[in-house]
Structure formats: C-alpha cells, structure tokens
Phi, psi and omega in degrees: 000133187252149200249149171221129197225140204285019141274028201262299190279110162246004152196154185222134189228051171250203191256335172200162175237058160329102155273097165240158201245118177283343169220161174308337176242018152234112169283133181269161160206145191236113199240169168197130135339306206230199175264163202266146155251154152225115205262332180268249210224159162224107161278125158229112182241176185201136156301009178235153148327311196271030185220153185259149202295312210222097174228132194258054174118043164186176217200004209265202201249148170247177158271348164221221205265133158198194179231140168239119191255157195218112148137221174106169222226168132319338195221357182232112178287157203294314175237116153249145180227135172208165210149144238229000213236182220270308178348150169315156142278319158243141159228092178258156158206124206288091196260325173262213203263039186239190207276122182283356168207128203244080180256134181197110179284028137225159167313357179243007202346309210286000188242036156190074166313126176291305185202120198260164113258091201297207175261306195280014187098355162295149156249146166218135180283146167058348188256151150240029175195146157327127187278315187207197175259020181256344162345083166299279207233093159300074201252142197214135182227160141337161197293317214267007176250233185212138178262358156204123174233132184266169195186159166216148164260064143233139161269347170289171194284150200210117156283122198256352189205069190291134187243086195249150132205189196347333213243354192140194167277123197240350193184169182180149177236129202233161190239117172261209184250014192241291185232183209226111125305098200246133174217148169294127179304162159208064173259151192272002182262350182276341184255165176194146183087046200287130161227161166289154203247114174261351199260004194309304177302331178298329194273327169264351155310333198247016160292183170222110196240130181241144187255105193247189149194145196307163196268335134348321177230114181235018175218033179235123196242127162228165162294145175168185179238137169267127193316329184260007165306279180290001180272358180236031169229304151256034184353329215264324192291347167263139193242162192048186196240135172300121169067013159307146176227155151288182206273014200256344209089345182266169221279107169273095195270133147342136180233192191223155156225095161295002157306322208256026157256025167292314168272349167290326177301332179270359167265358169265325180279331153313309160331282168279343151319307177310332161267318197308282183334321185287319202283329192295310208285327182291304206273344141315278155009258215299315185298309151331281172313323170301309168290327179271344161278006187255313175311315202277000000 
C-alpha cells in the first residue's frame, strides 16, 4: 500500500491531484490532521466493482458507486449536513428505477424497511410496498403493534392532527385525557344560505340500512349501508363514483361517512316527535272530553 500523506505537500497549484490504486489490494492514501478543502471538483473512483468509491470511517465493500459513512457517537451522528442558506439543503434524485431514499434500522432492510421514498411519490413506514395506487403515505408494523401512533405528553385537550387546504382549516383531530375527537370545520361564519331541513321523514324512509358482510370477512355480519344508495339521498356522505375501476382494472371502491346522515337523521326525528306531541295533544283533547260525557 503506498501511503501519501499531506505534509508531505506544502503546496499544489495544478488542476488536479489523482490518486489511483492499480488493483483492488494495493491502494493509494490520504492521510490529514487537519482539514481537505477542494475549490474544483473531487472525483474518487476505483477499478473494482466490490469497493466503495468514498468510505468515511469504514473498508466495507459495495456493488457500485456509493459513499459510506460509518461510525457516530452517542450524542454525535455518523453524518451531519447543516446550512444557513435559502436553498434546499439535501436533493436527492433518483432517474432510475430503485427508491430515491432509503432509512432504514435492520438487518434485513429489504423485508423491514424503516422509511422508503418511491418512484411514485410514496412515503412508506415499516413497509416495502403499497397498498393500492391511491397511495401517499404507507404505514405498516408487525401484528402486536400500531400501524400509527401520534402521542402528547399532556392530558388537557390538544389538537394533534389538523386538515388544511386552499380554502383552509377544514378540519382536526383532537385528544383530551379521556378521549379522541375528529372534527369537521361547522363554524356559521363559514356558511350561507342556511335553511331548515323539511324533509326528513320523507328522506329517511327511502334509506335502506343492511345487514351484509364483507367478502374479506365472511363470517362477520354487520349493520350498514350501501353505498351508491345512499349517494342520491345524502350525497355529501358518500365519496367516489358507483363501478369505478383503477387504471389496472381493480376495484376503486365507494367509501360512507356515516356521520353526515346524522343531521337528516335528527330532522327526522324532530318530525316526529312533533307529530307524536300533535297526536299527544288531540287525545289529551278527545280524553278530556270523554271524562266529562261520562261526569254528566
């Protein structure tokens, strides 16, 4: 191994300083004190496949080109990048076909990934593959775990999960020391044209509420609704289009929030109460009258 070591050099005014190694087991080095500056470019190659081009605290070997950092402290990471300036600070970009970012805490990475960035724009946790092509964000844990957990070191109430876009805050999900809240904006400075709901009972007759189960579960029976049912009675609670497919052919299924039949549901039932009191009130009436043709 021929070793080059920079005091050696007290000064180099050419364009470049090539180090090359003619075989994989005899190597040039570059030893320093202190630190390298390079005002051009630093190229570092190597003539073999199995070695890593640039390794920072480490000999072990790759299959292409890479850089390896190694080594970190308790209170000091193996890499740090910092900078003051407007610019990105990291840019990775991927033109061929693997995962433009890789984080990952085991020994098996490809079958438990810590954290992928995809081709399409996944992010995905615990996972190495996607659920479906409506995919963002992909989380995935072992069965005895949580595939997310959001957390506060508080029990007074807190909002922990906020839903913004163009038009705003739409929405949030919030936690007391009890309980989990998901809320909808409903503030009245957000509405206009506000009317009473007249319809109910006409509206909630033509629901159809079903005891199906799923194809997925076939031996689990629940209450529920189908969905394109219910999409020409309460629209805003149904999401997607009846027989949509993705562009693979598979199923882009309807989903329900059954929540937003809730104010039809209490305008129906306001109804009825209101005939019940009116009906309460005639036989109150009609009884009245009956005891006093009986007194006479």
């Amino acid at each position: 191994m021929s070793l080059l070591k920079t005091n050696e050099i007290q000064n180099y005014n050419g364009s470049s300083l090539t180090l090359t190694a003619s075989t994989v087991s005899t190597s040039a080095q570059l030893n320093t004190g202190g630190n390298i500056s390079v005002t051009g470019s630093l190229n570092v190659s190597d003539d073999s496949t199995t070695r890593t081009n640039l390794g920072l605290g480490t000999i072990a070997t790759q299959d292409s080109d890479s850089i390896t950092v190694t080594g970190g402290t308790a209170t000091l990471g193996a890499l740090t990048v910092s900078g003051s300036d407007s610019g990105d600070l990291v840019r990775i970009t991927q033109t061929g076909s693997g995962n433009a970012l890789v984080v990952e805490d085991s020994a098996n990475p490809d079958s438990t990934p810590g954290l992928v960035v995809n081709a399409s724009g996944t992010v995905m946790v615990g996972t190495s593959s996607t659920l479906g092509s409506w995919d963002g964000l992909a989380l995935d844990r072992e069965a005895s775990g949580g595939n997310l957990s959001i957390s506060h070191n508080t029990t007074s109430e807190r909002v922990i999960q906020y839903f913004i876009n163009p038009n705003g805050l739409v929405g949030n999900i919030s936690i007391s020391g009890s309980s989990t809240a998901y809320n909808t904006s409903s503030d009245y400075r957000l509405k206009e044209n506000i009317t009473e709901i007249t319809d109910g009972i006409t509206r909630v007759k033509q629901l159809n509420p079903s005891r199906f189960n799923f194809i997925v579960d076939p031996d689990v029976t629940v209450d529920g609704f189908i969905a394109h049912e219910i999409q020409g009675i309460v629209p805003e609670a149904v999401s997607g289009e009846k027989d949509a497919v993705n562009e693979d052919g598979s199923i882009n299924p309807q989903g329900i929030d059954q929540s937003k039949l809730v104010p039809l549901l209490t305008a129906a039932l306001q109804e009825a109460i209101a005939l019940i009191e009116s009906q309460q009130s005639q036989i109150d009436a009609l009884t009245a009258r009956i005891e006093a043709l009986e007194t006479t």
